[in-house]
N, C-alpha and C positions, 0 to 999 in steps of 0.2 A: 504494500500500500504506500503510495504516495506522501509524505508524514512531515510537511515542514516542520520545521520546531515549534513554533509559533501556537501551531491547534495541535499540538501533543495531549494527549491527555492522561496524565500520569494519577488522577487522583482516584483510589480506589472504591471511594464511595458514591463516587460519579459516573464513574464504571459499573459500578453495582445496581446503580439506578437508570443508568441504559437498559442493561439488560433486563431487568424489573419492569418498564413501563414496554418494551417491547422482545417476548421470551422467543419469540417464536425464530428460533436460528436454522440458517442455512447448513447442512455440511455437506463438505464442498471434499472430495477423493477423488484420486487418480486410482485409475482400473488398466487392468490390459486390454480392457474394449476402450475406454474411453475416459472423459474425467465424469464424475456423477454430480448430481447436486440433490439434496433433498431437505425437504423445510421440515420441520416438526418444533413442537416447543419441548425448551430444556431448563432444568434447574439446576443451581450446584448444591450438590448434598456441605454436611458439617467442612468437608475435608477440601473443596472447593471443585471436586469432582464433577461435571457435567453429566445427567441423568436424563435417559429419554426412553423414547421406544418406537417401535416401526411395526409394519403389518407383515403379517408371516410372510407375504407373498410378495412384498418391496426385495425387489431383487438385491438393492445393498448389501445384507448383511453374508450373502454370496458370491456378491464382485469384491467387495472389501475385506481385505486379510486381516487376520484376528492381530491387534498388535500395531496396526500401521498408524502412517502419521493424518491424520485430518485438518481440517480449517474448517473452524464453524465462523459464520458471520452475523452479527446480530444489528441490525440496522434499526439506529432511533430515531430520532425527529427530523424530516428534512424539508428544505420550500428552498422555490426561484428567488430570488432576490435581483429587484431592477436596481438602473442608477439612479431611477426618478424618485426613489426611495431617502437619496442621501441629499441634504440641503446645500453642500456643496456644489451639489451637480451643474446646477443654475449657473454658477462664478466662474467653470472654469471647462467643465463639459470631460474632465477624463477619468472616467469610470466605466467601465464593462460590467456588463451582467455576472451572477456568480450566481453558486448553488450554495446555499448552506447546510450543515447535515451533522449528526454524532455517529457513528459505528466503532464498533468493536470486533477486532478480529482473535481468535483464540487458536491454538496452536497446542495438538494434542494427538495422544493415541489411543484409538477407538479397541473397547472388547466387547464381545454379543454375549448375551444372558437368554439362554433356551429353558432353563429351571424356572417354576412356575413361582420359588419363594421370592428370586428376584425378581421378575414380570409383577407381582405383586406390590413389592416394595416401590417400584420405579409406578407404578400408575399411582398410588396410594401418595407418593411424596409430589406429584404434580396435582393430584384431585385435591388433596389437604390444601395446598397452599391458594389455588384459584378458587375453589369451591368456599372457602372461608371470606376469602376477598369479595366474593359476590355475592353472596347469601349470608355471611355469618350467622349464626347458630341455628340456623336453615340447611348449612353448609350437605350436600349430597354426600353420603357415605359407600364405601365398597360394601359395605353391609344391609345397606339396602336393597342390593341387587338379590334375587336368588342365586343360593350356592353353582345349581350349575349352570345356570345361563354364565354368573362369573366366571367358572371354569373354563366354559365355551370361550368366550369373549377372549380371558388370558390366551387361551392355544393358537388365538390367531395373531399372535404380536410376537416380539421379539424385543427383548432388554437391551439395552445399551447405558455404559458407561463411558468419558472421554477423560484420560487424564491430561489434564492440562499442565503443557510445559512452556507457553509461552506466550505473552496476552498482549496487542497492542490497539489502542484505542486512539479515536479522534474524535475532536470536536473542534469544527469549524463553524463559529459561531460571529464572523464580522471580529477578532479582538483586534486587527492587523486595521479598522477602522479608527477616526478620533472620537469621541466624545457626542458629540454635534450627528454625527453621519449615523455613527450606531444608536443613539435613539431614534433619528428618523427611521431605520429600517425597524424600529421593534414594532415602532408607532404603526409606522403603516402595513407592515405585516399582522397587524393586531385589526384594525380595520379592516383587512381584506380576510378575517374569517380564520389566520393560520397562526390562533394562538398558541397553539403548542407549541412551534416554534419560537416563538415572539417569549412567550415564557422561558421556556431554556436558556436563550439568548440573554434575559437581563438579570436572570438567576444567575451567570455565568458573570456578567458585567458587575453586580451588586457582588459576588463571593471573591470579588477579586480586590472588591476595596475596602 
């Protein structure tokens, strides 16, 4: 990835809230057919592990060798960003459009889980954690289900874990802008509807001073 110094993002907690506001990652393997790609959502267990799971019949966990190296991607908040955004524009006219964006890239080695305790474990730690976020004390249990419809269900996935050995994140968020220029883009990013952006953007601006 592309990483001036500048939108590095080395802070961990900000990394953790990339991934938290958007789980659903890409991983991304080279095969001897091809390179693969498959999105699914992932969590990191206690250990900082990567947790997920695939369907019995997602060819992955049969192109990819137990062991090998993967890249997952997790892509957070991104928008267009015009000139006509920045109040300087008007004075001097040299500004090009850009993309603003946070992503996280992780760097790790993928092993498959066919055992039904960990198929278990890995559905139960992604349904805990979302199920809670959206329902709380509503939250949908694996116990709700009948015993063998669950069973059913487990036989048709496949476990995964990613150890991660190596995490590089961005956040391109206007910092390389002054003062003046990056409230105009928050402001008018905020009127045009892409407050999520616009939020990140002065969270970013406001954590730095």
């Amino acid at each position: 990835m592309y990483l001036p110094e500048q939108f590095r993002e080395i802070d961990p907690a900000e990394i953790a809230d990339i991934i938290a506001a958007a789980p659903l990652g890409c991983v991304v393997a080279q095969t001897s057919a091809a390179l693969v790609a498959n999105h699914m959502p992932l969590l990191a267990d206690k250990d900082g592990t990567l947790v997920g799971h695939i369907a019995l019949a997602n060819d992955m966990h049969r192109l990819v060798a137990e062991g090998q190296d993967v890249l997952v991607i997790f892509q957070g908040v991104d928008g267009y960003v015009s000139p006509n955004f920045y109040p300087s524009k008007a004075e001097h006219h040299r500004h090009v459009p850009t993309w603003n964006y946070q992503v996280v890239h992780m760097h790790g080695t993928i092993s498959f889980q066919h055992d039904e305790r960990s198929k278990r474990a890995a559905v139960g730690l992604l349904t805990r954690q979302h199920e809670r976020r959206l329902n709380g004390d509503k939250a949908w249990r694996m116990a709700d289900a009948p015993d063998d419809y669950m069973t059913d269900m487990l036989g048709k996935i496949v476990g995964f874990r990613i150890a991660v050995t190596r995490t590089i994140a961005k956040s391109k968020l206007s910092q390389n802008r002054d003062q003046r220029d990056f409230d105009g883009a928050v402001e008018r990013l905020e009127k045009a509807g892409d407050t999520a952006l616009a939020d990140r953007m002065a969270a970013r601006r406001n954590g730095a001073e």
